[in-house]
KEMI-17359 format. One line per field, with one value per atom (N, C-alpha, C): residue number from 0; x, y, z. Coordinates in steps of 0.2 Angstrom, whole numbers. Layout:
BEGIN
n <- NUM; ... $
X <- X; ... $
Y <- Y; ... $
Z <- Z; ... $
***
This chain:
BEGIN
n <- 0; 0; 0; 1; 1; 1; 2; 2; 2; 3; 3; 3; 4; 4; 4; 5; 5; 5; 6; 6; 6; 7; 7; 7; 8; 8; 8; 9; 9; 9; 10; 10; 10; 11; 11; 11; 12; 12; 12; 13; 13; 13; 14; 14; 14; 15; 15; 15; 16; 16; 16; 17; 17; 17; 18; 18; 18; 19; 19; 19; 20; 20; 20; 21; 21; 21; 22; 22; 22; 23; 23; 23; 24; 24; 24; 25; 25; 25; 26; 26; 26; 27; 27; 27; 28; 28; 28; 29; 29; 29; 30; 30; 30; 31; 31; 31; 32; 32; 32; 33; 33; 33; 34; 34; 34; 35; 35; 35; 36; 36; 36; 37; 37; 37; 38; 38; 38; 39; 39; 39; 40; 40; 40; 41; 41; 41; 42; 42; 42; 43; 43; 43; 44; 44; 44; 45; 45; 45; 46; 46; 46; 47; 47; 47; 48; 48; 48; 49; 49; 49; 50; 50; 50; 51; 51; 51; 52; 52; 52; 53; 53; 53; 54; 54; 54; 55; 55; 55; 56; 56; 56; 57; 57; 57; 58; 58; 58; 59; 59; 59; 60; 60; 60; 61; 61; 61; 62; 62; 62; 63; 63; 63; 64; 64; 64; 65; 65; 65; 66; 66; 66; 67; 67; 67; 68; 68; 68; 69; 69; 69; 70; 70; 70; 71; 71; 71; 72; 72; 72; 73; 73; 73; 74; 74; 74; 75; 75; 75; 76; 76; 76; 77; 77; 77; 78; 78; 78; 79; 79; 79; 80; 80; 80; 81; 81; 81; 82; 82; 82; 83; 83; 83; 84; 84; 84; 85; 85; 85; 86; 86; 86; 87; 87; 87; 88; 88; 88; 89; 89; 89; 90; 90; 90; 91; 91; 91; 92; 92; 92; 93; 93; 93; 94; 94; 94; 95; 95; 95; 96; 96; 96; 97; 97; 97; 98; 98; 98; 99; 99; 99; 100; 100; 100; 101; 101; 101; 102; 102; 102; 103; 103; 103; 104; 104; 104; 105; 105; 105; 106; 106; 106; 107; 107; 107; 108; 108; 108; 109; 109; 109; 110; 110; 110; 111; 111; 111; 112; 112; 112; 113; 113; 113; 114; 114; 114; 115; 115; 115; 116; 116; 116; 117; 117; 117; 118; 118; 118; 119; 119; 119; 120; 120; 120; 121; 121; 121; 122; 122; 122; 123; 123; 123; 124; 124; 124; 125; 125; 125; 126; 126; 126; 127; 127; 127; 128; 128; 128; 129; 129; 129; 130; 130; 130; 131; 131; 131; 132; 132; 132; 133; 133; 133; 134; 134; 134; 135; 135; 135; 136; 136; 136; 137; 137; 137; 138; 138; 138; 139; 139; 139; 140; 140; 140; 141; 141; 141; 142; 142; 142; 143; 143; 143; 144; 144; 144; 145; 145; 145; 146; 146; 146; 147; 147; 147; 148; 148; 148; 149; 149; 149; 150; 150; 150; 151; 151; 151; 152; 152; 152; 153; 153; 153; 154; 154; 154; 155; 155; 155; 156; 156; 156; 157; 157; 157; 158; 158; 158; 159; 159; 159; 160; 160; 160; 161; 161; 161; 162; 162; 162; 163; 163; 163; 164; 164; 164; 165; 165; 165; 166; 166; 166; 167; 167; 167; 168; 168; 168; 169; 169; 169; 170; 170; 170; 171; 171; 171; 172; 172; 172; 173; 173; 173; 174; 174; 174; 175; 175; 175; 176; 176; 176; 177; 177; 177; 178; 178; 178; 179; 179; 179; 180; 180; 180; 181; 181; 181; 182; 182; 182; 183; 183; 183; 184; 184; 184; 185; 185; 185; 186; 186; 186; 187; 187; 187; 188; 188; 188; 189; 189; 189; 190; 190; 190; 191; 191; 191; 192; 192; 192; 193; 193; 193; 194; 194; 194; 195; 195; 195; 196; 196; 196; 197; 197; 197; 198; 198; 198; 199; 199; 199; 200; 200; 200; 201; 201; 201; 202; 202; 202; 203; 203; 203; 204; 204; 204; 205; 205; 205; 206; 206; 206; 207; 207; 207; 208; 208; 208; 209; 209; 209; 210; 210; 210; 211; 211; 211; 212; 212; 212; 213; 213; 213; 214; 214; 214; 215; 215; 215; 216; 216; 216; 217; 217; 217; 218; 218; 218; 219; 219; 219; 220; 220; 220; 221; 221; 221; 222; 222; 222; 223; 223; 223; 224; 224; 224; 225; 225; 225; 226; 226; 226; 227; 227; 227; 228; 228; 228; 229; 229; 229; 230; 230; 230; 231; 231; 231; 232; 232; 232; 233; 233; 233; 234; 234; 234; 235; 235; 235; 236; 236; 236; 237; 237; 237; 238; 238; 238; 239; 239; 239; 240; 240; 240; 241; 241; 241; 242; 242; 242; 243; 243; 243; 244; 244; 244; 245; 245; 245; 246; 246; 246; 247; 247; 247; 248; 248; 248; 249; 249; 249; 250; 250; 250; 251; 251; 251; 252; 252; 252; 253; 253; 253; 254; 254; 254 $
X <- 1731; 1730; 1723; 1724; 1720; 1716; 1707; 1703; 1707; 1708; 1713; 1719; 1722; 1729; 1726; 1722; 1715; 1713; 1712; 1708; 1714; 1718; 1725; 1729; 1729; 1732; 1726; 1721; 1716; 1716; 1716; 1718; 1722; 1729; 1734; 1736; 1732; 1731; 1728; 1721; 1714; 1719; 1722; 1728; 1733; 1737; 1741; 1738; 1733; 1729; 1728; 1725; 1722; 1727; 1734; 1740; 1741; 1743; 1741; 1751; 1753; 1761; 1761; 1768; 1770; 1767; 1765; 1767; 1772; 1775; 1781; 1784; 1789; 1790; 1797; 1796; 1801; 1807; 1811; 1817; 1815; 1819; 1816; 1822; 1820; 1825; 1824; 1830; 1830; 1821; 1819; 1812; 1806; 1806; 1804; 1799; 1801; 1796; 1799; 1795; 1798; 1804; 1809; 1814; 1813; 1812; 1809; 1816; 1820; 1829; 1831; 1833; 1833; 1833; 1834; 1833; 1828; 1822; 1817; 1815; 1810; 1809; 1803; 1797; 1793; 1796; 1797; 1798; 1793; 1793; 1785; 1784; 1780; 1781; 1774; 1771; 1767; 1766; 1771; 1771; 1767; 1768; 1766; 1760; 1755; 1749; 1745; 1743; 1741; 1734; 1733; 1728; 1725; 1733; 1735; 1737; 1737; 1740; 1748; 1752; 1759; 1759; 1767; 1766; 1760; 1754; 1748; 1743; 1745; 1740; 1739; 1733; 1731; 1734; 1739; 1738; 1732; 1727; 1719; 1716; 1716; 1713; 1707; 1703; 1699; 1697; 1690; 1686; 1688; 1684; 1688; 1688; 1687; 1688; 1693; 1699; 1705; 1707; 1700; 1700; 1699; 1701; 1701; 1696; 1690; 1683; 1682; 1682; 1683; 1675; 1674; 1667; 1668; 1662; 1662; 1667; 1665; 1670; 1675; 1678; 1685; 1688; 1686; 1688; 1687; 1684; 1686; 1692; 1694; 1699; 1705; 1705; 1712; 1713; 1706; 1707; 1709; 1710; 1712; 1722; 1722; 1727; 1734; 1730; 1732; 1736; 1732; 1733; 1738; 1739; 1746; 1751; 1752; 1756; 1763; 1764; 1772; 1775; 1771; 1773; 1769; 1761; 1761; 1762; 1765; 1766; 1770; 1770; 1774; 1782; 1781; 1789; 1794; 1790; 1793; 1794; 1795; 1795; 1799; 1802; 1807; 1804; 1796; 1794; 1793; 1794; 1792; 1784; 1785; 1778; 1774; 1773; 1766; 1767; 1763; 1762; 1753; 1753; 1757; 1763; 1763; 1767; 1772; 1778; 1782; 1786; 1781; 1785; 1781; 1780; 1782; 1783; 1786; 1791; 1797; 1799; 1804; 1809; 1811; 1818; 1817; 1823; 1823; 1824; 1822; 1821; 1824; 1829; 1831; 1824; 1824; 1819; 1825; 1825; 1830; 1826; 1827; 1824; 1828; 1826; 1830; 1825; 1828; 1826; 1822; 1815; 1813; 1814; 1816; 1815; 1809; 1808; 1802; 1800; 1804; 1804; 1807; 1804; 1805; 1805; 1812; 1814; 1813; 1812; 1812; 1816; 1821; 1825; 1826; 1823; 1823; 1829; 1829; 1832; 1830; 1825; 1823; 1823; 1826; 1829; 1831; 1833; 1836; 1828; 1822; 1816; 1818; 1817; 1817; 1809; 1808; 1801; 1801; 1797; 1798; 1791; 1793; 1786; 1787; 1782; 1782; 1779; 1780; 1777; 1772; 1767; 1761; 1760; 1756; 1755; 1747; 1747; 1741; 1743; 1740; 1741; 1742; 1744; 1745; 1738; 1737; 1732; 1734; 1734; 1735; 1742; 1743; 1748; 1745; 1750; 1750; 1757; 1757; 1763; 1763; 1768; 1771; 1770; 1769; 1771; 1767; 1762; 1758; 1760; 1760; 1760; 1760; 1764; 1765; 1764; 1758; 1758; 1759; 1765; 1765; 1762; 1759; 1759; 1757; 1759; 1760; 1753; 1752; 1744; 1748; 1752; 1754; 1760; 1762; 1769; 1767; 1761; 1763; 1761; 1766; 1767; 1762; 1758; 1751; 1753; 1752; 1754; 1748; 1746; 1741; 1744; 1743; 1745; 1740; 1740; 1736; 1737; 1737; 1739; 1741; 1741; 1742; 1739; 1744; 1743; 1738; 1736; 1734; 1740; 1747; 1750; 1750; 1751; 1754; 1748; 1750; 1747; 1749; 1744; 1745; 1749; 1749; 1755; 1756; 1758; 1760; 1754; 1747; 1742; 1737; 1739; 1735; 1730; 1733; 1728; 1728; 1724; 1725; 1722; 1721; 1720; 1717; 1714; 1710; 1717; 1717; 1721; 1717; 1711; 1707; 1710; 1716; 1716; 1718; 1717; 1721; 1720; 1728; 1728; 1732; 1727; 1734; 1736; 1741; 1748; 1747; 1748; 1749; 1756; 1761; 1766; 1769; 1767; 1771; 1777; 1779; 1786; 1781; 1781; 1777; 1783; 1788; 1795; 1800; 1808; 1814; 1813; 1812; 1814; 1807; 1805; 1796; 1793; 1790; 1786; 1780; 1775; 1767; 1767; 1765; 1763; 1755; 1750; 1742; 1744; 1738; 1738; 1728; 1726; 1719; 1718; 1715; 1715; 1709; 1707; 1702; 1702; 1696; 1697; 1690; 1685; 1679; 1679; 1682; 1680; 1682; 1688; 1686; 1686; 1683; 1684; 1676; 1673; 1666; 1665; 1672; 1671; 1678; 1682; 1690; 1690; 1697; 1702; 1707; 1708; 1714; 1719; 1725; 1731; 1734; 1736; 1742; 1747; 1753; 1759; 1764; 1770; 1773; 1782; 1786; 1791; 1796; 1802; 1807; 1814; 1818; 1821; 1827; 1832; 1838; 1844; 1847; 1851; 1857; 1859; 1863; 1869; 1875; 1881; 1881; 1885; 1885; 1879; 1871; 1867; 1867; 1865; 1865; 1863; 1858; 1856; 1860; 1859; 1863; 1863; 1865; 1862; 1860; 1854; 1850; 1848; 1851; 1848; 1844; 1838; 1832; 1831; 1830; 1831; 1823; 1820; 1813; 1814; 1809; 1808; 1805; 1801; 1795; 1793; 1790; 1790; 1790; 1792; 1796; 1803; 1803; 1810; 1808; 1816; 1817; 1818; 1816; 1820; 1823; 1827; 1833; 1831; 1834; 1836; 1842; 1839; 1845; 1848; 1856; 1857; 1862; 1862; 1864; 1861; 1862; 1859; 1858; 1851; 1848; 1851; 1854; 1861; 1855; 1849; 1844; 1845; 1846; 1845; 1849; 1855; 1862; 1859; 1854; 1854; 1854 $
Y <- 494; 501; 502; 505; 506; 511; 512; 517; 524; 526; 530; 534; 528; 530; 531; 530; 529; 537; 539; 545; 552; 549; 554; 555; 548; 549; 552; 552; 555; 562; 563; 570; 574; 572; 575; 575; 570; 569; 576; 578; 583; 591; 590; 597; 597; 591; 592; 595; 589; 592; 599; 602; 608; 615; 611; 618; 620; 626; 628; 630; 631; 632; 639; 641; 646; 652; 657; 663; 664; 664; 664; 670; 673; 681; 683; 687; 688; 694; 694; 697; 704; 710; 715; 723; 725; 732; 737; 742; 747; 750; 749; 756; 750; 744; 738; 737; 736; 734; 727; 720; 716; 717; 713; 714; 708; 712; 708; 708; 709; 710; 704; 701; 693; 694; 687; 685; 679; 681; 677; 676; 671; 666; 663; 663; 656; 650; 645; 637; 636; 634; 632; 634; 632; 636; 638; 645; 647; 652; 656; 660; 656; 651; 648; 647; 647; 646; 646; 651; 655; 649; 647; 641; 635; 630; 626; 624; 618; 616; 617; 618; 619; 617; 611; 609; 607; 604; 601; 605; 612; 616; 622; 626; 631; 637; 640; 647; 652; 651; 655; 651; 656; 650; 653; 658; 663; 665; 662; 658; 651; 646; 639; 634; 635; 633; 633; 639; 640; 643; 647; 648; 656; 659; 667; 670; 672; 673; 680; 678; 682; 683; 690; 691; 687; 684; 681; 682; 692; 692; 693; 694; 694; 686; 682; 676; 675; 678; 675; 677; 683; 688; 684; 680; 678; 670; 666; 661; 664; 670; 671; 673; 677; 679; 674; 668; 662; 657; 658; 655; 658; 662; 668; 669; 666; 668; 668; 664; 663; 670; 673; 680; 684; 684; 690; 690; 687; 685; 691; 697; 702; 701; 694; 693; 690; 686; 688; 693; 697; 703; 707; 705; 708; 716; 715; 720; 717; 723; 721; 717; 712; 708; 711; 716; 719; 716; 719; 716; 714; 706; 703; 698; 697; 691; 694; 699; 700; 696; 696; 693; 684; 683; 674; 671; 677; 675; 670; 666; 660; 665; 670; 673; 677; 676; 679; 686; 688; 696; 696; 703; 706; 709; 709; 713; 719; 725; 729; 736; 736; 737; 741; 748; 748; 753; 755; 758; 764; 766; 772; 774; 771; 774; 774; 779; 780; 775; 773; 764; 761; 755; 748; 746; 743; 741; 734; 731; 725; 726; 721; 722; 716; 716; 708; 705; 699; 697; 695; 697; 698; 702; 704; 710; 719; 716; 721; 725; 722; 726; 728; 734; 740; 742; 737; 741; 745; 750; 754; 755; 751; 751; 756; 762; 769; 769; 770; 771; 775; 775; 779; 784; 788; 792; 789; 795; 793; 790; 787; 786; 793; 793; 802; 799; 804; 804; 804; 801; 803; 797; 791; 789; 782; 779; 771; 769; 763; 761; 754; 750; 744; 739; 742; 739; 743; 748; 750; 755; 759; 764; 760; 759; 753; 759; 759; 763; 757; 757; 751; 756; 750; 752; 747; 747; 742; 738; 733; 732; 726; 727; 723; 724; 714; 714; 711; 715; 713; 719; 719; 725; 723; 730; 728; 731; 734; 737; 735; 742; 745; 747; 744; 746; 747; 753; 755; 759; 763; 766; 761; 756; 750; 752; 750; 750; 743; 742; 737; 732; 730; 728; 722; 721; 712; 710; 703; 698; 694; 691; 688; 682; 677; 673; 671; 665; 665; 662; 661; 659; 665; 668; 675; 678; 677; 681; 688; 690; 699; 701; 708; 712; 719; 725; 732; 736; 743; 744; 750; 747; 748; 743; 738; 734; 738; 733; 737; 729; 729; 725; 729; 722; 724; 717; 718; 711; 713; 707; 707; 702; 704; 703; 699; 692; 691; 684; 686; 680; 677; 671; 665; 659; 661; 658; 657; 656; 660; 659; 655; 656; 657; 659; 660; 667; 670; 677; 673; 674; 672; 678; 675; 681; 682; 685; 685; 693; 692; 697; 694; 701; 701; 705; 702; 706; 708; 716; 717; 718; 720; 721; 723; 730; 730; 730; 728; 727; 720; 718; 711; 705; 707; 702; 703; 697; 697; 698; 697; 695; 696; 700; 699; 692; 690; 684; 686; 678; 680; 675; 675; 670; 670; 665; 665; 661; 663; 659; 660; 654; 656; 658; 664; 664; 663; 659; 655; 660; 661; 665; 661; 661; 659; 659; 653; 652; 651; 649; 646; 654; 648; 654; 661; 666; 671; 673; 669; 671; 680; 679; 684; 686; 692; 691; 690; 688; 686; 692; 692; 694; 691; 694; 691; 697; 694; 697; 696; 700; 695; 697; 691; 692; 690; 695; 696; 688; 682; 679; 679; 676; 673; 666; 663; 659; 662; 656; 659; 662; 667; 670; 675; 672; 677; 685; 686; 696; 695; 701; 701; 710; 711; 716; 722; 725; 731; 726; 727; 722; 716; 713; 707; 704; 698; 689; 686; 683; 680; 672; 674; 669; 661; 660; 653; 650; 656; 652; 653; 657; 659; 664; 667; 671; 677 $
Z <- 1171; 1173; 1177; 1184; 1188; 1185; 1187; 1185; 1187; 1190; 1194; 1189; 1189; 1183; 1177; 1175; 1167; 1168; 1175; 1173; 1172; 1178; 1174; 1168; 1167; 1158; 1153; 1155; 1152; 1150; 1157; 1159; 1155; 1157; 1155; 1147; 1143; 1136; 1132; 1139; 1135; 1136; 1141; 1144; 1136; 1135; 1130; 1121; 1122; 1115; 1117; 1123; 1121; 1122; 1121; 1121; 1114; 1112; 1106; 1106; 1099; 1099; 1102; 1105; 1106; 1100; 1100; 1093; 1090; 1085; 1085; 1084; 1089; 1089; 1084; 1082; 1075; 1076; 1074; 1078; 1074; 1077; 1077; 1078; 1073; 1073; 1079; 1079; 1084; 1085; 1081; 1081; 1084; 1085; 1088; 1083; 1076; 1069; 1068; 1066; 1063; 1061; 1058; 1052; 1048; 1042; 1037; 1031; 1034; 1028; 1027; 1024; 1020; 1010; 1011; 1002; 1003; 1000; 1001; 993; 993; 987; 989; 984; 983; 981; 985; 983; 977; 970; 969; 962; 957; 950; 952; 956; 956; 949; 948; 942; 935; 935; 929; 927; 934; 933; 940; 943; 950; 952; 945; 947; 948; 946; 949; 956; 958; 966; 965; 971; 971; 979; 977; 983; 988; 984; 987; 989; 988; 991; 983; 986; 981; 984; 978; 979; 981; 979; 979; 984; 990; 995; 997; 993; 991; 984; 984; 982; 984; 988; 990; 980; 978; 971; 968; 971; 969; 963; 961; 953; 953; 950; 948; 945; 949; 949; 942; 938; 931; 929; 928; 923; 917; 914; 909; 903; 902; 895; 897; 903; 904; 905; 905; 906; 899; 894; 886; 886; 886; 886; 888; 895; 897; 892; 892; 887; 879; 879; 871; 871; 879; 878; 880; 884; 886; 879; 874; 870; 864; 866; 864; 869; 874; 880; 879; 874; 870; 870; 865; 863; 868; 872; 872; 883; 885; 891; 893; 896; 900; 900; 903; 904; 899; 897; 888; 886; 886; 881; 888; 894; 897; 903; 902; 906; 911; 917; 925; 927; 929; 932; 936; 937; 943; 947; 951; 961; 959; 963; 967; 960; 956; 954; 953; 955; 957; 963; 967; 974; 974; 969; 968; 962; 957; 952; 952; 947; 951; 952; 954; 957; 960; 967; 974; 974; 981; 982; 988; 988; 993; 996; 1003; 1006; 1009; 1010; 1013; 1016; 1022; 1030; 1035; 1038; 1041; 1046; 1053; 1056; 1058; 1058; 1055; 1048; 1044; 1038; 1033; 1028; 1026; 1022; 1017; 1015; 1015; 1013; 1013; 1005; 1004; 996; 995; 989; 988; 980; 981; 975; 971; 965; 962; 961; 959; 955; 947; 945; 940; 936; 932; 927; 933; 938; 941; 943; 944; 944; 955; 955; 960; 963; 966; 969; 978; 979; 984; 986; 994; 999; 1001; 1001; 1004; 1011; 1016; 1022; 1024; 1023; 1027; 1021; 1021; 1014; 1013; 1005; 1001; 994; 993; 985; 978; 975; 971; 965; 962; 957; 953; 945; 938; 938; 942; 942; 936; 933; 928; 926; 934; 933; 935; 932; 932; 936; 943; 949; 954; 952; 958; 960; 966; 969; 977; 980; 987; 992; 997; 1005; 1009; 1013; 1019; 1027; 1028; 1039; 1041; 1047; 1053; 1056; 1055; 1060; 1065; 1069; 1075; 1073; 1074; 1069; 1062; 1057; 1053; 1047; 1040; 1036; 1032; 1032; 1027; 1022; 1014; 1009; 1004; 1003; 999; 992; 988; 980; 976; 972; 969; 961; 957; 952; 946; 945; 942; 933; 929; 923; 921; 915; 914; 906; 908; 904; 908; 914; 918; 918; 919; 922; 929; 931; 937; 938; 931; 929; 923; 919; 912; 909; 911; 908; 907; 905; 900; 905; 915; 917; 918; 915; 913; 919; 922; 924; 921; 924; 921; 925; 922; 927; 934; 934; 941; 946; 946; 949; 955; 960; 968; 974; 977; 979; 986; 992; 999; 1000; 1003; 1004; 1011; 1013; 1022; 1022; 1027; 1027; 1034; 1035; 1043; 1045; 1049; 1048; 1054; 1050; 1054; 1058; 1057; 1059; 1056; 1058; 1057; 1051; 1046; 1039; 1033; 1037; 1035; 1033; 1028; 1028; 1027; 1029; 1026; 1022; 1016; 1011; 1011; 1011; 1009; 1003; 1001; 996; 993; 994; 993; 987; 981; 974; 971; 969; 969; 963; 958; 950; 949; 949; 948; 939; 936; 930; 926; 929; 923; 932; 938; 943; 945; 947; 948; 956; 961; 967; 967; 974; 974; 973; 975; 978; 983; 985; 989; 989; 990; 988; 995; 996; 1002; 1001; 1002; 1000; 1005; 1006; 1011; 1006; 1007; 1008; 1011; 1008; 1010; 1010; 1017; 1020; 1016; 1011; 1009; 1013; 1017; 1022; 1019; 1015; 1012; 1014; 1017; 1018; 1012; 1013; 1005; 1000; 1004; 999; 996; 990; 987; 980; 977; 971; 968; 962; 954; 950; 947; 941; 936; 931; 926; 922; 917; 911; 905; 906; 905; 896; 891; 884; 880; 877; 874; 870; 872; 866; 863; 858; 856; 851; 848; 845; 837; 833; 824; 824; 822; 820; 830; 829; 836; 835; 842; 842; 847; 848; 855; 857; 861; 863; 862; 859; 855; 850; 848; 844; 849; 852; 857; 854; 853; 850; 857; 852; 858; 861; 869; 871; 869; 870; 870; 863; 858; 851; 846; 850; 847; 839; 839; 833; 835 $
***
């Protein structure tokens, strides 16, 4: 190869290195908002433990340590309650997971979306839990609930949601991380490609967190012909003599 030919191959290598991918532009309702309508899922046993790697990477990618920046005595408090997580674990005992570990619980969610409307529904498949993205608004005062108080709006194309009024029962996931119920989180919502939502969600806590965190997770759009929720019916257990719900035996341990 000629110096000549050397200088253009050079050339057109420094041009191709410095294209960057297309954005990826995401299909769209009559009112020209994202469409985020699908049955979408974490890949991952994120639930299990928010502080672990999954799939190679950290849920927390805020603090770079990966760890849940806990004032001292509330970090006794999750190692105490960590160690009871059999019995005192939310979803054991058949109550709704809170936001965010609702939306990367191992079971899929309808997202359901329609054109100008005032919300935006997310409908589990875990024990039939019903949450509602309210569009624009305030948060109400005197509220203490499950799953938050959700305000969504637009920043481009992606859906931001402000959740606020939070009880202090859920955890973040099955390792005793507890919460105040001062907690207040926002999610940022954007489809990064066809079968993709980037989930972020930034978690604040002036009473048992020294410093927010941040997680980011990707959403997986469920392709499979007929997808669709299941049903699941979710049964209280514990360790020793079981309990069940109402009088139904419990289907795990036939009592």
């Amino acid at each position: 190869m000629n110096i000549r030919s050397a200088l253009i191959v050079a050339a057109l290598s420094v041009c191709a290195f410095g294209q960057q991918k297309p954005k990826y532009t995401p299909p769209r309702l009559d009112d020209g908002k994202p469409d985020f309508n699908g049955i979408w899922e974490v890949r991952g046993k994120v639930d299990e433990n928010l502080e672990t790697k999954v799939n190679g990477k950290n849920p927390i990618v805020d603090p770079a340590d990966g760890k849940i920046p806990y004032k001292p005595e509330a970090l006794a408090k999750k190692k105490e309650m960590s160690a009871k997580r059999a019995t005192e674990d939310t979803t054991n005992k058949c109550w709704m997971p809170g936001v965010p570990r609702l939306m990367y619980i191992p079971h899929p969610f309808r997202i359901a979306q329609a054109a100008n409307q005032p919300v935006i529904a997310v409908l589990s498949e875990y024990a039939h839990v019903v949450r509602n993205i309210t569009m624009g608004g305030e948060h109400l005062d005197g509220l203490d609930l499950w799953l938050g108080d959700s305000r969504g709006h637009w920043d481009g194309d992606t859906l931001v949601v402000d959740v606020a009024d939070f009880n202090d029962m859920t955890w973040f996931d099955g390792m005793g991380s507890l919460h105040s119920d001062k907690l207040h989180v926002v999610e940022r919502y954007t489809r990064t490609d066809p079968e993709t939502i980037t989930y972020e969600a930034t978690i604040e806590d002036p009473v048992m967190l020294a410093k927010p965190f941040k997680i980011s997770l990707p959403l997986k759009l469920h392709t499979e012909k007929n997808a669709q929720i299941m049903e699941f019916e979710c049964y209280a257990v514990k360790e020793g003599p079981t309990f069940t719900v109402g009088d139904k035996k419990d289907p795990e341990h036939g009592r």
